[in-house]
BAKOLDREN-345706 format. One record per residue: residue number from 1; x, z negated, y negated of N, C-alpha, C in turn; residue in one letter. Coordinates in Angstrom, 2 decimals, decimal comma. Example, Ala and Ser with C-alpha at 12.3 -4.5 7.8 and 13.67 -1.06 7.14 Angstrom:
2
- num/n_c1/n_c3/n_c2/ca_c1/ca_c3/ca_c2/c_c1/c_c3/c_c2/residuo
- 1/13,19/-7,80/5,69/12,30/-7,80/4,50/13,20/-7,80/3,30/a
- 2/12,85/-7,08/2,25/13,67/-7,14/1,06/12,90/-7,87/-0,03/s
% end
This chain:
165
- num/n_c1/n_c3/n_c2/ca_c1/ca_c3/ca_c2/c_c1/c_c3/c_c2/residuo
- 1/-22,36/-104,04/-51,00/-21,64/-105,05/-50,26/-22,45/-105,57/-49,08/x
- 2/-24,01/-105,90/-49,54/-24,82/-106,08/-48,08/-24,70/-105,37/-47,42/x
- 3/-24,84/-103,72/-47,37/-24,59/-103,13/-46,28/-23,37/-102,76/-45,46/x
- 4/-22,49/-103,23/-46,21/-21,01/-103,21/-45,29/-21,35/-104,50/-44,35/x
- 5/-21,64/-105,29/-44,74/-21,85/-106,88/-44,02/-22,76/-106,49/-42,54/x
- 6/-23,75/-105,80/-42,77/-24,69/-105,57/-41,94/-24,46/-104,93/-40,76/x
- 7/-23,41/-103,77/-41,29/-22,98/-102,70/-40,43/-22,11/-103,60/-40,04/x
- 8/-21,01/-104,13/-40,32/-20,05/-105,12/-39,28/-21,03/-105,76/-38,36/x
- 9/-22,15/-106,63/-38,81/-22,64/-107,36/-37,93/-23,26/-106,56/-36,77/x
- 10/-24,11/-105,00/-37,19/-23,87/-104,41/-36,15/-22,43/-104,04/-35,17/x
- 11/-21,87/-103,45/-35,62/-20,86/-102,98/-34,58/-20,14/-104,39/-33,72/x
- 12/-20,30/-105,69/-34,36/-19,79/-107,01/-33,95/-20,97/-107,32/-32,38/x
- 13/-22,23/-107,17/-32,99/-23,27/-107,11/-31,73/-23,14/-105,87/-30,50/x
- 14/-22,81/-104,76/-31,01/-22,49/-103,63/-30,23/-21,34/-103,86/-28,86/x
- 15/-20,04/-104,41/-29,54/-19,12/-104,90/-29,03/-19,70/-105,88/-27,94/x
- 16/-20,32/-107,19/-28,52/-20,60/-108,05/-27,93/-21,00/-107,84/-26,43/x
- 17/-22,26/-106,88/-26,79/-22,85/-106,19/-25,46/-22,38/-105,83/-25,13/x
- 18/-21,39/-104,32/-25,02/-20,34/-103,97/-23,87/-19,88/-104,92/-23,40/x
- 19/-18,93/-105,72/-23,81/-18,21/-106,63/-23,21/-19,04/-107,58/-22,33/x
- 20/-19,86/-107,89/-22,56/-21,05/-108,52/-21,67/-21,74/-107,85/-20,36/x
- 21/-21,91/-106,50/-20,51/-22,27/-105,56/-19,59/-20,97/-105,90/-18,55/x
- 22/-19,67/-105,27/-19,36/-18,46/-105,31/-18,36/-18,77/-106,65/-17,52/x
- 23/-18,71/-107,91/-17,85/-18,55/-108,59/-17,30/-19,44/-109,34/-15,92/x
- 24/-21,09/-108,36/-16,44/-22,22/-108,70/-15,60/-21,75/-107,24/-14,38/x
- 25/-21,47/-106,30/-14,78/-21,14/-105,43/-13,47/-19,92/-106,17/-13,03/x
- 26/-18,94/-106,74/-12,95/-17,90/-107,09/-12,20/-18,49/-108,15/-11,28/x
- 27/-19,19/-109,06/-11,82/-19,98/-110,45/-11,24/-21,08/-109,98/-10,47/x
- 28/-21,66/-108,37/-10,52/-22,55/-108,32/-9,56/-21,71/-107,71/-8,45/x
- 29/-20,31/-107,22/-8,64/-19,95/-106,50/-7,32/-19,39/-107,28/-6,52/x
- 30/-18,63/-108,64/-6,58/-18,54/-109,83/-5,85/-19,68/-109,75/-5,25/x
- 31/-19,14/-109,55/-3,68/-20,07/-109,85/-2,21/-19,96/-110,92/-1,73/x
- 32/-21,58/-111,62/-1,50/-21,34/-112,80/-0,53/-21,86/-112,62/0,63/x
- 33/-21,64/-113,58/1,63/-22,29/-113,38/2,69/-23,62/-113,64/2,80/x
- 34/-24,48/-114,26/1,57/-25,90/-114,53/1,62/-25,83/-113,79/0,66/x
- 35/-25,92/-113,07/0,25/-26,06/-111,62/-0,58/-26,43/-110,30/0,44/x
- 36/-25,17/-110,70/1,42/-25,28/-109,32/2,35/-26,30/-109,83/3,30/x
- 37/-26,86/-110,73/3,56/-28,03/-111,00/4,55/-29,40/-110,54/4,28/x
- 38/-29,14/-110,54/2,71/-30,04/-110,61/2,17/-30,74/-108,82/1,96/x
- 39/-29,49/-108,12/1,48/-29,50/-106,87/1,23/-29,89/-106,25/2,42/x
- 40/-29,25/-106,70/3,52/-29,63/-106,48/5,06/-30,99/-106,35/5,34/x
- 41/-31,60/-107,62/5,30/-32,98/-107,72/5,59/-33,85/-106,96/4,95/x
- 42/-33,53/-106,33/3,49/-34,52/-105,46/2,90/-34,39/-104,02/3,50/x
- 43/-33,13/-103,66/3,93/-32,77/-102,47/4,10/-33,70/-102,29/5,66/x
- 44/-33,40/-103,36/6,40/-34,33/-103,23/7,93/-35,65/-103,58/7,90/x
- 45/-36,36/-104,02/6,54/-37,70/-103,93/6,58/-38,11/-102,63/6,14/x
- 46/-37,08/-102,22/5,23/-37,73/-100,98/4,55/-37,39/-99,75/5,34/x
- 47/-36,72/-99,94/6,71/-36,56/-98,92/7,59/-35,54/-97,73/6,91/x
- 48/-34,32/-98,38/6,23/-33,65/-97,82/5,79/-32,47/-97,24/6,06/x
- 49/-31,91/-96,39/6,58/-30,38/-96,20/7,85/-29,62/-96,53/7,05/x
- 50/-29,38/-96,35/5,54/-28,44/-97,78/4,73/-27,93/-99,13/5,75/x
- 51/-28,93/-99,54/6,16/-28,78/-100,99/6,93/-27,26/-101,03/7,57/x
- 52/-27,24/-99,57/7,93/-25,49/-98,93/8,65/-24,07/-99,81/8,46/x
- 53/-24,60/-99,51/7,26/-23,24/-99,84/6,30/-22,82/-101,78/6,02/x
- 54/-24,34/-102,36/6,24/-23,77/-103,83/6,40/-23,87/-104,50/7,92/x
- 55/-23,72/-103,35/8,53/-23,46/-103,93/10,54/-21,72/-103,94/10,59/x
- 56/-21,45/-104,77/11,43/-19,93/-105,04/11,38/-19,96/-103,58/12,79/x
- 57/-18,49/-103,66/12,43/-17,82/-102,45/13,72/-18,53/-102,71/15,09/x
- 58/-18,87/-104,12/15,31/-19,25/-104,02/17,03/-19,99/-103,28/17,33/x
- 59/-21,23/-102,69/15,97/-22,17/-102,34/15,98/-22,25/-100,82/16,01/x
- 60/-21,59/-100,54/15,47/-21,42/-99,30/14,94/-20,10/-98,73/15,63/x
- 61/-19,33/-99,18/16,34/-18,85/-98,41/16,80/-18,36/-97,14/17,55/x
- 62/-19,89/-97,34/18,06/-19,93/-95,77/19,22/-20,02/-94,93/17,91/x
- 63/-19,37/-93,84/17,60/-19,96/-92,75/16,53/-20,91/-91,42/17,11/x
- 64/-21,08/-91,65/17,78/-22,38/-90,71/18,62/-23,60/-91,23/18,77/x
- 65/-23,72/-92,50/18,18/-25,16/-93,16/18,25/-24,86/-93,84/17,10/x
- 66/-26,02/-94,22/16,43/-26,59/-94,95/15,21/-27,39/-95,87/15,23/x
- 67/-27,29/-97,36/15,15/-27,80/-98,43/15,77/-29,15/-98,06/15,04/x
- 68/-28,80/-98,46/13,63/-30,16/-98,16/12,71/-30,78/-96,65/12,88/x
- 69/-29,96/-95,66/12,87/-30,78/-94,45/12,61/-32,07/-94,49/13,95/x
- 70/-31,43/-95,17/15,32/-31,94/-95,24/16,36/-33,07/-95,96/16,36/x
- 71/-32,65/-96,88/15,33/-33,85/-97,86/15,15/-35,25/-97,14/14,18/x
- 72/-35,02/-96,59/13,59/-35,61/-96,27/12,60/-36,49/-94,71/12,99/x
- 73/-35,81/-94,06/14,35/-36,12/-93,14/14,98/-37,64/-93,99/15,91/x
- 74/-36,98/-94,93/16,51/-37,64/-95,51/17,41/-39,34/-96,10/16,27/x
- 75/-39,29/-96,59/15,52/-40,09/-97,17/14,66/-41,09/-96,08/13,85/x
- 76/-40,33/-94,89/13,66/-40,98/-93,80/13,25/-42,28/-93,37/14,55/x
- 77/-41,67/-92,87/15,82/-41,86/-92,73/16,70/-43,50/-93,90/17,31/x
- 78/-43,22/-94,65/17,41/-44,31/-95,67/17,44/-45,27/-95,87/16,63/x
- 79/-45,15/-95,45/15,03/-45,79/-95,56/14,54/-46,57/-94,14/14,73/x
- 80/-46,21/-93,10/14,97/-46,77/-91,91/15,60/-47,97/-91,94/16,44/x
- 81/-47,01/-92,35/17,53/-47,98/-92,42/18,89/-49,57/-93,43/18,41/x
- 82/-49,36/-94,23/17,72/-50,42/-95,22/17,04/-51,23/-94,67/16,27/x
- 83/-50,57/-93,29/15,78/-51,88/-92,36/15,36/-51,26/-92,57/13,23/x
- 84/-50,09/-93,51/12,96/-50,16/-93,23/11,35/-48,58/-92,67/11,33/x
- 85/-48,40/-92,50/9,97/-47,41/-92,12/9,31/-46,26/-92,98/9,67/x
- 86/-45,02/-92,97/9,06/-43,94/-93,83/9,22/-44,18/-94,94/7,87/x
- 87/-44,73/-94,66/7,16/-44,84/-95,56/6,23/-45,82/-96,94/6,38/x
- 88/-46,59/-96,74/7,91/-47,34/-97,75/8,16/-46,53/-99,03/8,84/x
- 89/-45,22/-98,47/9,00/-44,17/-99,41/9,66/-43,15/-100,11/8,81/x
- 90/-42,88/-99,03/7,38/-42,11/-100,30/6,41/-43,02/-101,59/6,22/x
- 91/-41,90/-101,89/5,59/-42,30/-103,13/4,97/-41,75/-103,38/4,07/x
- 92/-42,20/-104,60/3,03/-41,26/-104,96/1,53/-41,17/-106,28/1,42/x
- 93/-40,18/-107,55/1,66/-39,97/-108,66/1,70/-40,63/-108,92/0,38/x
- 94/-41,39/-110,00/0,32/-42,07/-110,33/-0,93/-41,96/-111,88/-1,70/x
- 95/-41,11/-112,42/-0,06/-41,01/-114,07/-0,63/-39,92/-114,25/0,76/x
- 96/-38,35/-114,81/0,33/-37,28/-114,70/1,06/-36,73/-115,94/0,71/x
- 97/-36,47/-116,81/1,31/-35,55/-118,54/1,43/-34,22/-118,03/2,17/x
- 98/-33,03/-118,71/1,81/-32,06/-118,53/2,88/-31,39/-119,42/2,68/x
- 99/-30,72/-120,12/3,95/-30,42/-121,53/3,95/-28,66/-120,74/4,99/x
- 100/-27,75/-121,50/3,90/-25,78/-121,00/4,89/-26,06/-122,31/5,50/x
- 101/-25,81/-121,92/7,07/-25,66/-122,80/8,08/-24,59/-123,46/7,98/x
- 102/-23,38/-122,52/8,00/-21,80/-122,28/8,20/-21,35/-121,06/7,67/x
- 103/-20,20/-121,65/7,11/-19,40/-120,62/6,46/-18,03/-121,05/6,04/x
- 104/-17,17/-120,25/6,90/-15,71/-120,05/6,36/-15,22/-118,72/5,84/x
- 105/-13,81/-118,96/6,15/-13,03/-117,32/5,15/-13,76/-116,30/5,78/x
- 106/-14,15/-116,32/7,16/-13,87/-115,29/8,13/-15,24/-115,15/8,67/x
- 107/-16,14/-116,04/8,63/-17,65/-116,12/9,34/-18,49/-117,18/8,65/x
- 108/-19,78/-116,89/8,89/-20,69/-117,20/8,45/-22,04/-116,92/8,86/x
- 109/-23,11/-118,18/9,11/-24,10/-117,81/9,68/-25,21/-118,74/8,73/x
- 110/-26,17/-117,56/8,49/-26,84/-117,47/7,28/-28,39/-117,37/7,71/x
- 111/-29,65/-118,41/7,55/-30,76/-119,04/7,87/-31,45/-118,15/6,82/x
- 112/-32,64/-116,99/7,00/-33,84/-116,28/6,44/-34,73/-116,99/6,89/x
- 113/-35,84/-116,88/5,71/-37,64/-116,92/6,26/-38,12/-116,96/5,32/x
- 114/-38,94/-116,02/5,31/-39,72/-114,85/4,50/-41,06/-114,85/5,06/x
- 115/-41,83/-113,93/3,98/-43,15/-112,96/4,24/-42,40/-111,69/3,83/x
- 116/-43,43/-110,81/4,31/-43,06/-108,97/4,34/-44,83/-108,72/4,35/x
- 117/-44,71/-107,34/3,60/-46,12/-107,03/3,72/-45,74/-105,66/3,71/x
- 118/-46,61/-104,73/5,02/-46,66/-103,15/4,90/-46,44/-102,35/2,97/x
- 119/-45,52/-101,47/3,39/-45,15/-101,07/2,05/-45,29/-99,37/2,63/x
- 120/-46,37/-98,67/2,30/-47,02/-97,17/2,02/-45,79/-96,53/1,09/x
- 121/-46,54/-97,49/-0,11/-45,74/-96,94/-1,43/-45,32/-98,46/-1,81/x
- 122/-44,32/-98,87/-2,86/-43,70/-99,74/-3,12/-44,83/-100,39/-3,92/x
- 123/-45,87/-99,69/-4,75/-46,94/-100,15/-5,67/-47,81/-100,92/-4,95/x
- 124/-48,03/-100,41/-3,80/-48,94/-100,67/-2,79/-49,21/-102,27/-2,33/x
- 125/-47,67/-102,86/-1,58/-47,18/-104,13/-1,69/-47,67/-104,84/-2,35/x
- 126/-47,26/-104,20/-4,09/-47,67/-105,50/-5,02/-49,19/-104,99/-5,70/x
- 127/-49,62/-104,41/-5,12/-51,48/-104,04/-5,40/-52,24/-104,85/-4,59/x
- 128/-51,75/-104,95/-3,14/-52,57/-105,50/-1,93/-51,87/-107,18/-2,29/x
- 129/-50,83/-107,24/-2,89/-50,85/-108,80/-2,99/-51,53/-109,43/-4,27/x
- 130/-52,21/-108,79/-5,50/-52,44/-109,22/-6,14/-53,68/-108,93/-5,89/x
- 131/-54,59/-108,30/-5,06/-55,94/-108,19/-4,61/-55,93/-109,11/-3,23/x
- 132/-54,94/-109,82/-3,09/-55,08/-110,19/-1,20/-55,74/-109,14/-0,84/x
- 133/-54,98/-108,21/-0,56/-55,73/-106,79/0,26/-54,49/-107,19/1,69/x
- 134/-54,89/-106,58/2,72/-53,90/-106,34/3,83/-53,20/-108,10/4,12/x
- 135/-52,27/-107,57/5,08/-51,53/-108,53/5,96/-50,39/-109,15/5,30/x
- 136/-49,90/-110,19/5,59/-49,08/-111,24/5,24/-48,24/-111,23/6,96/x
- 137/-47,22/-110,75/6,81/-46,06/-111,09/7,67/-45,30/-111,86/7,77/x
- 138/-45,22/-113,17/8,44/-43,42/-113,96/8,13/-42,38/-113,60/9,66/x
- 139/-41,69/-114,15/8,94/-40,85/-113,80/9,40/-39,47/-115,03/9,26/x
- 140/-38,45/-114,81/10,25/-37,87/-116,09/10,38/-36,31/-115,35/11,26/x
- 141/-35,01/-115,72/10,52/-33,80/-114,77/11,57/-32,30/-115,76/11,14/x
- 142/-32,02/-116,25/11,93/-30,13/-116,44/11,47/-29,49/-115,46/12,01/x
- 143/-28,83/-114,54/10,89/-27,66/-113,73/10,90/-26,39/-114,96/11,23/x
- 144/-26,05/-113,78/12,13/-24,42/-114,15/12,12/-23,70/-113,27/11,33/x
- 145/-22,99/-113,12/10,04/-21,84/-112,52/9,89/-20,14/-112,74/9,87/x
- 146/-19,62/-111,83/9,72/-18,27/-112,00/9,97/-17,57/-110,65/9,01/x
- 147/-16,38/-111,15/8,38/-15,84/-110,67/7,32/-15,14/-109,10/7,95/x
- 148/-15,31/-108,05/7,59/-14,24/-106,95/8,08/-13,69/-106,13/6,78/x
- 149/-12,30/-106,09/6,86/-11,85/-105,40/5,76/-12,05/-106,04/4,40/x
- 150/-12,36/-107,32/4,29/-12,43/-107,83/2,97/-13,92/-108,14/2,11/x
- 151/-15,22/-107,55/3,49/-16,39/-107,16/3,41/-17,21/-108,11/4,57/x
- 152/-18,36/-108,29/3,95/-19,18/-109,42/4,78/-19,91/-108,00/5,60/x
- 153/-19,87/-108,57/6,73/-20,66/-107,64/7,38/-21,91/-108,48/8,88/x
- 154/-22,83/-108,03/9,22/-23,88/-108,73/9,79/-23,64/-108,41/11,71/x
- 155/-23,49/-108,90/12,24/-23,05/-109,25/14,00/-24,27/-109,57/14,65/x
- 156/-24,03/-109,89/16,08/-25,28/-109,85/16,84/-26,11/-108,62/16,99/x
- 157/-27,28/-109,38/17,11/-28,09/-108,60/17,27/-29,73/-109,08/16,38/x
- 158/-28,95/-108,07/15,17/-29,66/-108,70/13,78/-31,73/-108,87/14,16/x
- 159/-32,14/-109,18/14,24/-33,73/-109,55/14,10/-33,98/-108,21/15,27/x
- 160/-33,09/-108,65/16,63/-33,11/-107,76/17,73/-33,05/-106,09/17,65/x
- 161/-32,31/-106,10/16,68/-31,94/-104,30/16,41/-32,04/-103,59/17,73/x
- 162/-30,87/-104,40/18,62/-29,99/-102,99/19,62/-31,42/-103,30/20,64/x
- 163/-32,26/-104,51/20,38/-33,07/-104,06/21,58/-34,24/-103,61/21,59/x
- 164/-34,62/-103,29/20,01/-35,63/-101,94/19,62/-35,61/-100,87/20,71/x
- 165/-34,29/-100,49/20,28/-33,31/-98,70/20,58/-33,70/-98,65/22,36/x
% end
């Protein structure tokens, strides 16, 4: 009889968790607009052409050019001529504040400021910060975004993208 009891209480905990999972993936796919600023800023420290996908249409509209890929061409490129790798130009946000200025249905402008520290390898980051090895970056940006298709997306001219390129 204990072990019938037990096994319910398993499969009762089993349950529990799915249903809990379900409910933590639905609650993480709700987008906000300080969510997407946020996702933003890692994707353009980490020199990622991802970044693509949270620029609104103004940005992206030419389809023969790539704001980010351009960017990320350009950043590669410099870090060249300087004599290192491309990896001497990521970076990995390590401490991020963000303050909503404004925000309605349709727009929203969203206050960062951070540190970033050169990221080689992702280990690297948190090796040189727990040795204070290397540089401490801050950093400081209000996004403007604006909603397209039901999707927060980032405007302007995010932490001077188009005038990298």
């Amino acid at each position: 009889m204990a072990s019938r009891s037990n096994y319910s209480m398993w499969v009762l905990v089993v349950v529990l968790a799915v249903c809990l999972q379900v409910v933590f993936v639905f609650a993480d796919c709700k987008q906000s607009a300080t969510g997407t600023a946020i996702e933003f800023s890692k994707a353009y420290f980490r020199l990622d052409t991802d970044m693509e996908k949270y620029l609104c249409s103004e940005l992206t509209a030419n389809a023969d050019e790539s704001v980010a890929a351009d960017y990320v061409q350009a950043m590669t490129t410099q870090a060249r001529q300087r004599g290192f790798g491309s990896g001497m130009v990521k970076q990995i946000i390590t401490h991020l504040e963000t303050e909503t200025l404004t925000q309605d249905d349709n727009a929203a402008t969203i206050h960062l400021k951070g540190t970033s520290r050169t990221c080689i390898h992702p280990v690297f980051a948190y090796v040189a910060k727990l040795f204070h090895l290397g540089q401490t970056y801050s950093f400081e940006e209000t996004l403007n975004l604006v909603k397209e298709n039901g999707r927060w997306k980032v405007c302007g001219t995010p932490y001077g993208l188009c005038q990298h390129v």
